[in-house]
C-alpha positions in Angstrom: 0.0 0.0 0.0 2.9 2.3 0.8 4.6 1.9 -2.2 1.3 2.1 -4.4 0.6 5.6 -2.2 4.2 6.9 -3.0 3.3 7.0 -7.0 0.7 10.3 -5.8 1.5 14.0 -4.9 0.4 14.5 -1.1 -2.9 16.3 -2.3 -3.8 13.3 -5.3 -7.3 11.7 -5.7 -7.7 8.2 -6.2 -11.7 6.6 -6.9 -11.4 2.9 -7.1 -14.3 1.5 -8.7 -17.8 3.1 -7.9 -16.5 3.5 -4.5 -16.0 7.0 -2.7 -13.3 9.7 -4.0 -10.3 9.0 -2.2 -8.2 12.8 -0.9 -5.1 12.8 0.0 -2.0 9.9 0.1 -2.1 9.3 3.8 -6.1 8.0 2.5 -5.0 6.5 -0.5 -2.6 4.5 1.5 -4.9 3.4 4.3 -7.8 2.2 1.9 -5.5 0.5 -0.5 -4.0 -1.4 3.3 -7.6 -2.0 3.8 -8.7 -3.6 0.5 -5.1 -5.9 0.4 -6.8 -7.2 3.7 -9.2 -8.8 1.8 -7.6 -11.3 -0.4 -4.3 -13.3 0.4 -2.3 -12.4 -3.0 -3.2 -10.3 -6.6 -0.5 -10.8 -9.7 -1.5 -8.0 -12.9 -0.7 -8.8 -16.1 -0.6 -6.2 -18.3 -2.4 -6.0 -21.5 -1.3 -2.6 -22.4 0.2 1.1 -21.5 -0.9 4.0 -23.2 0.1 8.2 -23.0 -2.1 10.4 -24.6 -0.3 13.7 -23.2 -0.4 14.0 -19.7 -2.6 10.6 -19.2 -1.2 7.3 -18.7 -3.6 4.1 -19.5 -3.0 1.0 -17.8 -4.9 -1.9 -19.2 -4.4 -5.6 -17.4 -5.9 -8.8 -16.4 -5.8 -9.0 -12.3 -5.8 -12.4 -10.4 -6.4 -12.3 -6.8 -6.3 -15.3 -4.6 -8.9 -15.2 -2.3 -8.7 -16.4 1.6 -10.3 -19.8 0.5 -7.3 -20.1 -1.8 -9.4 -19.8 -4.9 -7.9 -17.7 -7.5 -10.4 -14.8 -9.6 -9.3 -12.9 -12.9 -10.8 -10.1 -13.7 -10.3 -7.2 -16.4 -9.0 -3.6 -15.2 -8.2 -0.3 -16.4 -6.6 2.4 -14.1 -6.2 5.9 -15.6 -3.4 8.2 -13.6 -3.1 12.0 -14.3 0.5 12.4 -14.5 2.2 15.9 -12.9 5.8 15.5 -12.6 8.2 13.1 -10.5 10.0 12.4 -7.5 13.0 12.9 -6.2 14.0 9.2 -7.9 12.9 10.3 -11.4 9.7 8.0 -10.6 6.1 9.8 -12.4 3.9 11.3 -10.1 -0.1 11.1 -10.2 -2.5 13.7 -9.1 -6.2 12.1 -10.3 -6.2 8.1 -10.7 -9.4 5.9 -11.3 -9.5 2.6 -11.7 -12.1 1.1 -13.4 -13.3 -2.7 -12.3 -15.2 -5.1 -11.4 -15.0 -6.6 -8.1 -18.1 -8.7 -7.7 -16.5 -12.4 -8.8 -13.7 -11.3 -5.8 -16.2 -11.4 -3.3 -18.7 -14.2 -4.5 -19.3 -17.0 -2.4 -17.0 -19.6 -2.9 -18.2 -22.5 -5.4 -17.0 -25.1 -3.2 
């Protein structure tokens, strides 16, 4: 979660699905701590990057395995607003969405 919060200025925005706008890294990082609570592992693989100016597209496939050990794929997109970078050369984001569906995550198990 910390290192996902360290891609955003301090004052950056995050909304992660149809949930809530997220203000602020120090809230960025505690609801992305809070969501990785709810799954045992995730892996991305990506299925595309793409700038159009200032806007970076990130298309992928994520798989999380789930606290019965069963493993869910589901399409993503996340869309960051890039600003600038840190101190490391690394971009910065000040506006991110990220745009999936979460529903097969949280399914009752089939088993």
């Amino acid at each position: 979660a910390a290192g996902f919060a360290s891609a955003f200025t301090p004052d950056a925005w995050l909304r992660f699905g149809n949930n809530p706008r997220l203000d602020g890294r120090d809230a960025i990082e505690a609801a992305i701590a809070g969501f990785f609570t709810t799954f045992v592992a995730l892996e991305h693989e990506s299925k595309g990057a793409f700038m159009d100016g200032d806007t970076l597209f990130l298309e992928a496939v994520v798989t999380y395995t789930r606290h019965d050990r069963a493993r869910v794929s589901v399409p993503a997109m996340t869309v960051f607003h890039l600003v600038g970078a840190d101190e490391r050369g690394r971009p910065l984001a000040d506006q991110c969405r990220i745009y999936v569906d979460l529903t097969p995550l949280y399914a009752p198990s089939a088993a």
